[in-house]
Each structure stands twice: as C-alpha cells, then as structure tokens.
N, C-alpha and C positions, 0 to 999 in steps of 0.2 A: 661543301659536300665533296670528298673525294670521288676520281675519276676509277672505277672500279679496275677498268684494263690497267692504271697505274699501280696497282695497291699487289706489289709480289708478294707479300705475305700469305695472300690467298689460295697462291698457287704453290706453296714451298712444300706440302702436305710429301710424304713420299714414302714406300713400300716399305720394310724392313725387312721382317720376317714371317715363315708362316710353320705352323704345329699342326699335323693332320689331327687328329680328335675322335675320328670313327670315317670307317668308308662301306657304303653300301655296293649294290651292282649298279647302279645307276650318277648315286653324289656320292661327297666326301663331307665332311662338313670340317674345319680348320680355324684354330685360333690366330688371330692373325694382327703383327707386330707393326703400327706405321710409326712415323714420328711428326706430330704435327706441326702446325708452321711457326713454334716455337723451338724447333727441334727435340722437343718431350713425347717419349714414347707413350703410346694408347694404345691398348688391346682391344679389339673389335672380332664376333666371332662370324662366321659368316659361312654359306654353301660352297661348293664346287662341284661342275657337271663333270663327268665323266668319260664325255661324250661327244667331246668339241673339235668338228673336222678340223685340223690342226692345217690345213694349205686354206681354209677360206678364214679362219681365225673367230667363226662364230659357231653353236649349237645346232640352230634350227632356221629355218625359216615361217611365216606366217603369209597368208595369201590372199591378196583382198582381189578376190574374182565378181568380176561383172558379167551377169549372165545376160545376152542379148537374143530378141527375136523379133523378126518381122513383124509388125502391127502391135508390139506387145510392151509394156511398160521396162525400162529397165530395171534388174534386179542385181543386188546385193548378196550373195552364195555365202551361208553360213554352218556352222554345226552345233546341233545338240550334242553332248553327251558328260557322264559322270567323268564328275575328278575325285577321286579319293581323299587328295588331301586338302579338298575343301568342304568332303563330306554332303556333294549336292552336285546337280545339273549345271553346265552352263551352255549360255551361247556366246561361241567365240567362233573365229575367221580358220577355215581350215589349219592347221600348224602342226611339223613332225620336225624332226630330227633331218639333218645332213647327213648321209652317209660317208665313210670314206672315200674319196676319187670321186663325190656328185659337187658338183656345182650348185646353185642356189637357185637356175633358173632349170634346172631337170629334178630337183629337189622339190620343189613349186609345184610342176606338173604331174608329178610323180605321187604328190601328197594329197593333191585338190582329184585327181582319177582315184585312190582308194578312198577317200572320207565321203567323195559326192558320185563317180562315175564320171562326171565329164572330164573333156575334154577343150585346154584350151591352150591361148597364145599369149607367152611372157610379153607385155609390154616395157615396165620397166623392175629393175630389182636398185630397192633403195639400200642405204650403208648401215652398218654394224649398229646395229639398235641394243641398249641394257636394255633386259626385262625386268627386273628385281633390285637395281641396285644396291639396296639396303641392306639385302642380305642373301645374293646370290651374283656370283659371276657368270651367269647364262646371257649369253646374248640372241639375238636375232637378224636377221634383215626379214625385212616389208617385201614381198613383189605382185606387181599388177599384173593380173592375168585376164585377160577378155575368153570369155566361152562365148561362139556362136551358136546360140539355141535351135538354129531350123538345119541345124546338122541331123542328121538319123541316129548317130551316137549320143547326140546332148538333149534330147528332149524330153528324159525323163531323168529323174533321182534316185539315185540305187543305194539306201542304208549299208553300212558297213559290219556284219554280223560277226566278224573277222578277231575280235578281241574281247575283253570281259567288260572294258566299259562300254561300250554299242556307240558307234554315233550313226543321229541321224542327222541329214542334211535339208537345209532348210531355206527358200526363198522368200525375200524381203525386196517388193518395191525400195527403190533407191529413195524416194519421196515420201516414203512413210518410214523409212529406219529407224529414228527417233524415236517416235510413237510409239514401232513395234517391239521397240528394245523397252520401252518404259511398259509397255504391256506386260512382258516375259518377265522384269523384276518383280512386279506387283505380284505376279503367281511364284515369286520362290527363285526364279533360277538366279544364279550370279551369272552378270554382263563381265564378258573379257575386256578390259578396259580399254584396252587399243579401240576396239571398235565402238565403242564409249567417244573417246576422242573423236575419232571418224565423223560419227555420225553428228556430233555437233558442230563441225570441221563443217561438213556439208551444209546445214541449217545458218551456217553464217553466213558462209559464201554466196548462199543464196536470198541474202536481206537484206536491206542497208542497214548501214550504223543506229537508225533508229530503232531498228526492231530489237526487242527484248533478246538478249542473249539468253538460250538456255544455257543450265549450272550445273545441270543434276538429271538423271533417268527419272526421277520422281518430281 
C-alpha cells in the first residue's frame, strides 16, 4: 500500500483559469479551468462570494457561544431563522459576514449581540475553515465566545426583527444538543452541519470508545 504523503500525484492538481458566467449583488458564479494531476485540463463550475474581507482572507465568521449562569446548566446559544435558498427553517450557530477593517473577533461579538442580544467574550478564533467546497469559495473561521448569563444585559434573548428572514435565538443545554438537534430535524428544520459535527464532537468526548458512536441527527 502506498504511503499517501509519498504519492505527488495527488497534490499536482493546479488553478488554471476562471470565466465569470453571471454576477449577482452578492456571488458570482464562474467556470473554472484546472489541470489535473495528469496535467489535462477539467472544467468545474463553481460560486464566488463577493464579499470576502480581503486583509483576513475569509467571508464570514460563525460563533459557537456558551451561555453560562450561576446554579444553571450550561448552554449552547443558537438561531432559528429562514434561508431562502433552502426553502426552510434552520438551526445553526450565530454567523454573518466580516466587514471591511473588522477582525474576526469584533465580527464574533458584533454578530452573536444582533442575532441573540448578548453579550460576551472571544475565547478563541479558529483558522480559515471551507464552507462549501464543492461548489463555493466561501470560507469561514469558528470563534468561541463565553456569554456570562448573571450579567443584567445577558439574561434575556432579544429576536432580531431587523431583516426579512427573522431570526430567533435559541438555548440548548450543552448535555442535550444531540437530542435537541435530532428533535428540530424530525419537525422539518434543516441542522447547519457544523453544528451537527459539534454536537457529536461532544457526545464522544464524553463516552469511552465503547459507547455507540452516534452517525446521524436521526
């Protein structure tokens, strides 16, 4: 069996060219020329954001906030609201766009205070994450934000009435995520996948190797 890190072929894959194809306010969408690692050209068609703070070199950020209080179960800070181009509901982890001259950890807090109202503190901001690869050059980074709940600003949830899809913001024991995520499919909504990972990320870490790995929200 070859040793994979041996095997260059794998890696010779490389850019060639790209044909814009139509551009929205938002994407572009682009036909686009590589040559794989036979050096034979392939056409692949694929998105482009519009939108892409060009000094952090990613879109957006997404925000896995822990909401904490005194005597109180830790929770999971998440949002309802419409996607159009899904045609449905989901629940996924706060996430907006980087503006120009914002950084990823004022992007963070910036994005988690309009979707939820609170307020909280950047733990850490993880690196340039693909969201789409198959068919979009959107990327992201991840960052942990802690909200302290027995703050006078953080103890309630404030909807955001603010746009045409609504979102509302929604608290999930950290101990029940799973569940609650497998609940919310079963009625219709679509799970953001990250937090899909996540929450099974958690249920492993906390079982040994014996216990049944879950696969699936269902």
């Amino acid at each position: 069996m070859n040793n994979v890190n041996n095997n260059e072929e794998i890696t010779n894959c490389r850019f060639h060219r790209e044909e814009n194809m139509s551009t929205g306010e938002w994407v572009s969408v682009a036909r686009i020329t590589y040559l794989d690692q036979r050096g034979m050209p392939k056409v692949w068609e694929g998105t482009k954001t519009l939108t892409r703070n060009e000094e952090e070199k990613v879109d957006s950020v997404g925000v896995i906030a822990f909401y904490r209080r005194l005597l109180h179960y830790d929770c999971i800070v998440l949002v309802k609201q419409y996607r159009p181009a899904l045609k449905a509901y989901t629940i996924e982890m706060p996430i907006g766009l980087i503006e120009q001259n914002e950084t990823p950890d004022a992007a963070a807090i910036r994005e988690l205070k309009e979707d939820t109202g609170f307020y909280g503190t950047v733990k850490k901001v993880g690196p340039a994450l693909a969201m789409d690869p198959g068919a979009s050059n959107s990327s992201m980074r991840l960052v942990t934000v802690e909200v302290n709940g027995d703050e006078p600003g953080n103890l309630h949830l404030k909807s955001n009435f603010n746009n045409d899809r609504f979102k509302e913001p929604v608290l999930i024991p950290v101990s029940e995520l799973l569940e609650k995520l497998s609940a919310f499919a079963a009625a219709g909504f679509i799970i953001d996948s990250r937090i899909d990972a996540f929450a099974i990320g958690l249920v492993m870490g906390n079982h040994s190797r014996k216990t049944k790995i879950p696969t699936s929200l269902m």
